[in-house]
C-alpha positions in Angstrom: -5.8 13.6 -43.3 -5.7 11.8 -39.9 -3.5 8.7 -39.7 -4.7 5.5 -38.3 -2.1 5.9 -35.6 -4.4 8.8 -34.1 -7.1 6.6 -32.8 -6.2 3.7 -30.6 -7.9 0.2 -32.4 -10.2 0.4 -28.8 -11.6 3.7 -29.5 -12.7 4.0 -32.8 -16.6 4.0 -31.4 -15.6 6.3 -28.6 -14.2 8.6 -30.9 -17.1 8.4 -33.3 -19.5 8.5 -30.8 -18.2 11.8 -29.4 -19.0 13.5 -33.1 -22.2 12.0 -33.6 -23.2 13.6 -29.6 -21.4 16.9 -30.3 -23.2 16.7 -34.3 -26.7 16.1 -33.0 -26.3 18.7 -30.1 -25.5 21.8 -32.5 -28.5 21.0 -34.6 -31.0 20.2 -31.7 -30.1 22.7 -29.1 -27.5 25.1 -30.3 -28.5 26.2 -34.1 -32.0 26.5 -32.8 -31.1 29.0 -30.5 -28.1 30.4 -31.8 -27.9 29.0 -35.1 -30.5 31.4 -37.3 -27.1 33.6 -36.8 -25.1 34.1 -40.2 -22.1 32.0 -40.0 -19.0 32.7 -42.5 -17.2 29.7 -44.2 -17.8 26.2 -43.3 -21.1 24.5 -41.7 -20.3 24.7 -38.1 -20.2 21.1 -37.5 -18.1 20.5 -40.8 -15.2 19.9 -38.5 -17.0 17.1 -36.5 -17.9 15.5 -40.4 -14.5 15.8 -41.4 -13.1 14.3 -38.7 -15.5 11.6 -38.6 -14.9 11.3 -42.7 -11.7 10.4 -41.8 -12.6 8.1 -38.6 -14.8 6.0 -41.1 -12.0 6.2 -44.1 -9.3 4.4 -42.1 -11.7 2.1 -40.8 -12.8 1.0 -44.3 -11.5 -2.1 -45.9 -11.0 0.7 -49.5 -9.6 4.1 -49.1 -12.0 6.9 -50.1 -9.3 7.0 -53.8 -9.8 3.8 -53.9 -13.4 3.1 -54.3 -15.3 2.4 -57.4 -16.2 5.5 -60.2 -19.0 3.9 -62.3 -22.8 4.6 -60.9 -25.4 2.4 -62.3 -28.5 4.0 -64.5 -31.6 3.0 -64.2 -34.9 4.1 -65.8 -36.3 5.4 -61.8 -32.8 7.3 -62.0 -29.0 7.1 -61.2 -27.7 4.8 -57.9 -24.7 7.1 -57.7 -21.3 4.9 -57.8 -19.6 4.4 -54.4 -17.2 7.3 -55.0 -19.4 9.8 -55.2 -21.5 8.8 -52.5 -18.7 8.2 -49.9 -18.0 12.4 -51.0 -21.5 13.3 -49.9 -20.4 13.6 -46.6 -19.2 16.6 -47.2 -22.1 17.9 -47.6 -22.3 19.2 -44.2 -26.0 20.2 -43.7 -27.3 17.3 -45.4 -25.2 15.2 -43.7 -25.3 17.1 -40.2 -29.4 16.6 -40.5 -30.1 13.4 -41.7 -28.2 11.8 -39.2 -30.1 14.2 -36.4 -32.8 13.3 -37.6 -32.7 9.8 -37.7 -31.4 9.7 -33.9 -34.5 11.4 -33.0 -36.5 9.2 -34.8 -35.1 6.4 -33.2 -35.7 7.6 -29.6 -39.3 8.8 -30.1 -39.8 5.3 -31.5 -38.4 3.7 -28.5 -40.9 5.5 -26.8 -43.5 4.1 -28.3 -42.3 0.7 -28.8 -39.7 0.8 -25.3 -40.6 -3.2 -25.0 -39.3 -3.4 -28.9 -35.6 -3.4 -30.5 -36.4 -0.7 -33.2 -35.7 -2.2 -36.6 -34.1 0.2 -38.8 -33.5 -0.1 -42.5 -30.8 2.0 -44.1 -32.0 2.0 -48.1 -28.7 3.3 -50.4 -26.4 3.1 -47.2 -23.0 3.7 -49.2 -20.2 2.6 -48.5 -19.8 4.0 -45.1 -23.1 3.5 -44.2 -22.8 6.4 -42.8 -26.4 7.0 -41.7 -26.5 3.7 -39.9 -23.1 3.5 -38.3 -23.4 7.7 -36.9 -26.5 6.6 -35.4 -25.7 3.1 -33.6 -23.4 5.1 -31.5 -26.1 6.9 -29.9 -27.6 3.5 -28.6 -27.1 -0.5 -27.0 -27.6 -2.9 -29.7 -30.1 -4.3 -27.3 -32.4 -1.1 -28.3 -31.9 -0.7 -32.1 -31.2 -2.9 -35.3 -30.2 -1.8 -38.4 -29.9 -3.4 -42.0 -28.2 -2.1 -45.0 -29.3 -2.0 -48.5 -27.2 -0.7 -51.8 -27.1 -2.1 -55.0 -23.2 -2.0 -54.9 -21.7 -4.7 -54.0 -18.7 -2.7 -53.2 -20.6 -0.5 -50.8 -21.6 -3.2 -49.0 -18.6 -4.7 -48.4 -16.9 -1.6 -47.3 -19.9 -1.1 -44.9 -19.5 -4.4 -43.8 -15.4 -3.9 -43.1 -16.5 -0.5 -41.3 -18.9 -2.4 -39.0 -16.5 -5.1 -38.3 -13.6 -2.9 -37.3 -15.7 -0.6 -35.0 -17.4 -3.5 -33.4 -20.4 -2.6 -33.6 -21.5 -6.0 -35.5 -24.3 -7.2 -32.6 -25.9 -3.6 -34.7 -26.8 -5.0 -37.2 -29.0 -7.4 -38.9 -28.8 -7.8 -42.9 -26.6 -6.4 -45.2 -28.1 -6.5 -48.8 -27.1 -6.1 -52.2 -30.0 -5.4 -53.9 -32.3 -2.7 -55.5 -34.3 -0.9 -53.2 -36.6 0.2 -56.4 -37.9 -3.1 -56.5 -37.1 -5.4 -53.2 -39.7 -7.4 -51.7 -38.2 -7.0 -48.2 -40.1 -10.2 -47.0 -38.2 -12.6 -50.1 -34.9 -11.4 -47.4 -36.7 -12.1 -44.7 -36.5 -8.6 -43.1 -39.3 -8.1 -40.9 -41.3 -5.1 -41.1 -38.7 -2.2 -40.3 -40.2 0.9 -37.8 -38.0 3.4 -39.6 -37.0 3.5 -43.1 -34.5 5.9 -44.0 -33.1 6.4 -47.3 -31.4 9.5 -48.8 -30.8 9.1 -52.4 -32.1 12.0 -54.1 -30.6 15.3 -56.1 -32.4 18.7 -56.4 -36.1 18.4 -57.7 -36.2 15.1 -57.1 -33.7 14.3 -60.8 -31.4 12.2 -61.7 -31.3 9.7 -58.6 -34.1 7.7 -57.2 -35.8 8.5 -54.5 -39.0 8.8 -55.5 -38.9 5.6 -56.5 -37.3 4.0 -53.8 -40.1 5.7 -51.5 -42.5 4.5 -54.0 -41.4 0.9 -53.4 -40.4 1.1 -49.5 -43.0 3.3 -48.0 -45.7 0.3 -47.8 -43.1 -1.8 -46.2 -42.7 -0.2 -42.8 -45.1 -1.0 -40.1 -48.0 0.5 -39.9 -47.4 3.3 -37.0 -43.4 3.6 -38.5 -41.9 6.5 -40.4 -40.1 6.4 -43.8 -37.8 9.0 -43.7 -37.2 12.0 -45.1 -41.1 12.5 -44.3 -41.6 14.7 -46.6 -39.5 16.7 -49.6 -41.6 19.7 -50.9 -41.3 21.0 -54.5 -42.4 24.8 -55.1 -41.8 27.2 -58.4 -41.1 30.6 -58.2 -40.4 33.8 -60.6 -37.1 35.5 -60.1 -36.0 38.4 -62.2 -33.3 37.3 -64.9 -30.8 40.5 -64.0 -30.9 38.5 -60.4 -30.7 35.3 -62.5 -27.6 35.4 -63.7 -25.6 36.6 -60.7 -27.0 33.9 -58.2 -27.4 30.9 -60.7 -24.5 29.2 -62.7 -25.4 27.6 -65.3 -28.4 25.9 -64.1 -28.3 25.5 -60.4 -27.7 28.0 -57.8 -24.1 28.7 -57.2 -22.5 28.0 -54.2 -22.4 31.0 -51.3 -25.1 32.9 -52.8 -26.4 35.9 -50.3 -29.3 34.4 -49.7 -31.1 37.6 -48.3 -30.8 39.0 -51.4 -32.0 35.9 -53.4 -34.9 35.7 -51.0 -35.7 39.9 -51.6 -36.6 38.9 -55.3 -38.0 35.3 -55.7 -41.6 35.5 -56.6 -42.8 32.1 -55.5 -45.5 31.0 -57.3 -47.2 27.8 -55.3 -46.3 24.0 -54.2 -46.4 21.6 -57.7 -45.5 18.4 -55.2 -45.2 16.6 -52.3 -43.3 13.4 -51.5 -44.8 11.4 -48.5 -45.1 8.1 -47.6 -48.9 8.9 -47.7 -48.7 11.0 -51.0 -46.8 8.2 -52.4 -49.7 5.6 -52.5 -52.1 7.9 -54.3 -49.5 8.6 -56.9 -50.4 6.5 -59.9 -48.0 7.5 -62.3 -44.1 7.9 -62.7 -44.5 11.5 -63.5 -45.0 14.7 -62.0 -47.7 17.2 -63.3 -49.1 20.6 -62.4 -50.0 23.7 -63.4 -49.0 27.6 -62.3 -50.8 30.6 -62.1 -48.4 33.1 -63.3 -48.7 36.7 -62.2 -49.8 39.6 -63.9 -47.3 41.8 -65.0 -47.6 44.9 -63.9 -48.0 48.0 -65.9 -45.1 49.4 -67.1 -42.9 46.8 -65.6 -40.0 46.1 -67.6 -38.5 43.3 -65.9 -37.7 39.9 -67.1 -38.5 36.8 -65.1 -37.4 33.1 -65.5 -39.0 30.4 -63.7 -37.1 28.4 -60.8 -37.9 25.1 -58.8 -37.2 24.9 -55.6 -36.8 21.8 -53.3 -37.5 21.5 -49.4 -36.8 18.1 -47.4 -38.2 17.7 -43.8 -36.2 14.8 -42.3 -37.9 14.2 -39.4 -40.5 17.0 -37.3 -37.8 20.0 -36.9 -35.1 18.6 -38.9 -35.2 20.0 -42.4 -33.0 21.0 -45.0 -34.3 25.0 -46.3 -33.7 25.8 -50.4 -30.3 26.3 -51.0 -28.6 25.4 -47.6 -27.8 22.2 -49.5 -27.0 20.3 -53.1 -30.0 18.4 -52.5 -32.1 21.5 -51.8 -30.4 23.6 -54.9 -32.6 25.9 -57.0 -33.2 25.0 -60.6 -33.7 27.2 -63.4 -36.6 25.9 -65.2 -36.9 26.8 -68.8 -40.4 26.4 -70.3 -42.1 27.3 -73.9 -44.3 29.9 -72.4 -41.4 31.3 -70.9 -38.9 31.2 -73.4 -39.9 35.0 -74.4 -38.8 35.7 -70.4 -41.3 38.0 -69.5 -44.1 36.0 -67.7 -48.1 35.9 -68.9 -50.5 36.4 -67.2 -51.5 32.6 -68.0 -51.1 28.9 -66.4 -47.3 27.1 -67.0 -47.9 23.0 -67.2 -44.5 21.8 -65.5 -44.2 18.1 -66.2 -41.1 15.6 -65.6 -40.1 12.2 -64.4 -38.8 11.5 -61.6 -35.2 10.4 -61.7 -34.6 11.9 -65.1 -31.4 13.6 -65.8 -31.9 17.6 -66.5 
């Protein structure tokens, strides 16, 4: 744990800003280069999100133990409580690329607006507001302008205490309590944002709301802007259940699988949906629905599958998340009727769910 002592009260920024450049460099330049590379242990910039874990945690009006345990259900899914999402930091790749690709956003914005202060609007910010704050330091407050949205009151008040002790106040715009499921952002007299980003959604799109959110948000932005993540991709696959149960525990993937191997013996069987803020407005209903062509089992084969869903996000152009590299991109087991025998038919699976539900 780093001590307050450790940053000077007139550095705080400096110091954060010197992460967020050495954060964004790795995953623009370096990992695309170098980066396919198999790495042991930690993300490589996990030190840079520690440390900056820790920048934001003395900065904060609560410590990290301190804040608030209880989420908040809704029927569009769970707003996680400020707790937990303060601990998704540590979920380096996620982390690592969101905020990479919300800088980049930014400046190819600014390149199409360079007259404009580009209006951003940070939807489920957390208590750190972590997106927000990591990306201000790569920019004057004359070029960018952020507001914050989370239903937490205590989120925003810690965000608000983080903001105020770096300094970085002439950033920022409004800071809302509120639902992003259902905000008219004219009623707070936001104006039409250029970039909406908003990262609050698990594996397979359950249990937290993002479809929702996107649902609600994506119309909002102005009409050349971008809602980010741009896209998150949702494909089955087959895997054989000897596989199954080495690489899966008890439901999602487990953490450090060798994902050459798990890669050898997926079967994948075919997109079932995608989340854009196109997509979104042709969507007329709160559920997901497809259907999947099994394959034909060979002769003779003896092997038993189980179905599996996998999730992809594409943050922004070249920034994604792949299956598995985080929780948010996990694989699920998916247990279906048709299947519950384990060997698959040569026949269509329905796959069916609502968004936000818990598994």
């Amino acid at each position: 744990m780093i001590d307050k002592s450790d940053f000077p009260e007139n550095i705080y920024f400096e110091n954060l800003k010197m992460l967020v450049d050495n954060m964004i460099t790795y995953e623009n330049h370096t990992r695309l280069t170098d980066g396919m590379k198999e790495y042991q242990g930690k993300y490589p910039t996990a030190k840079l999100i520690d440390r900056m874990a820790s920048l934001l945690n003395i900065n904060c009006s609560k410590n990290q133990r301190q804040l608030g345990t209880a989420g908040k259900r809704m029927k569009e899914g769970e707003a996680l409580s400020p707790a937990v999402a303060a601990d998704c930091i540590y979920d380096y790749v996620r982390t690592s690329r969101f905020i990479t690709g919300l800088v980049n956003a930014i400046r190819d914005m600014k390149k199409r607006y360079p007259k404009e202060k580009i209006r951003i609007l940070d939807a489920g910010c957390g208590p750190w507001a972590l997106l927000s704050v990591a990306a201000a330091t790569q920019f004057t407050p004359e070029e960018v302008r952020f507001s914050l949205i989370d239903i937490h009151p205590e989120s925003i008040e810690c965000g608000s205490s983080i903001i105020k002790n770096l300094g970085i106040g002439e950033y920022f715009d409004k800071l809302i309590c509120g639902n992003a499921v259902n905000m008219d952002l004219k009623e707070h007299f936001i104006e039409k944002p250029h970039i909406v980003v908003s990262e609050v959604m698990n594996a397979g799109l359950f249990e937290e709301p993002q479809f929702a959110v996107t649902r609600n948000l994506a119309p909002q932005v102005s009409d050349a802007g971008l809602f980010l993540p741009e896209q998150v991709t949702l494909e089955m696959g087959a895997i054989p259940t000897d596989v199954m149960e080495l690489i899966f525990s008890p439901s999602k993937i487990r953490v450090g699988v060798d994902q050459k191997e798990y890669q050898k013996d997926r079967i994948p069987l075919g997109e079932i949906f995608s989340l854009t803020r196109n997509s979104i407005r042709n969507c007329l209903k709160n559920s997901i629905e497809a259907e999947i062509l099994l394959p034909e089992k060979k002769p003779g084969e003896s092997k038993v599958y189980k179905l599996f869903l996998d999730t992809r996000v594409k943050i922004y152009r070249a920034i994604e998340i792949d299956h598995n590299e985080s929780i948010i991109t996990n694989s699920i087991l998916w247990d279906t009727k048709s299947n519950s025998r384990g060997k698959l038919p040569p026949k269509k699976v329905k796959i069916a769910f609502r968004p936000g539900e818990t598994l």
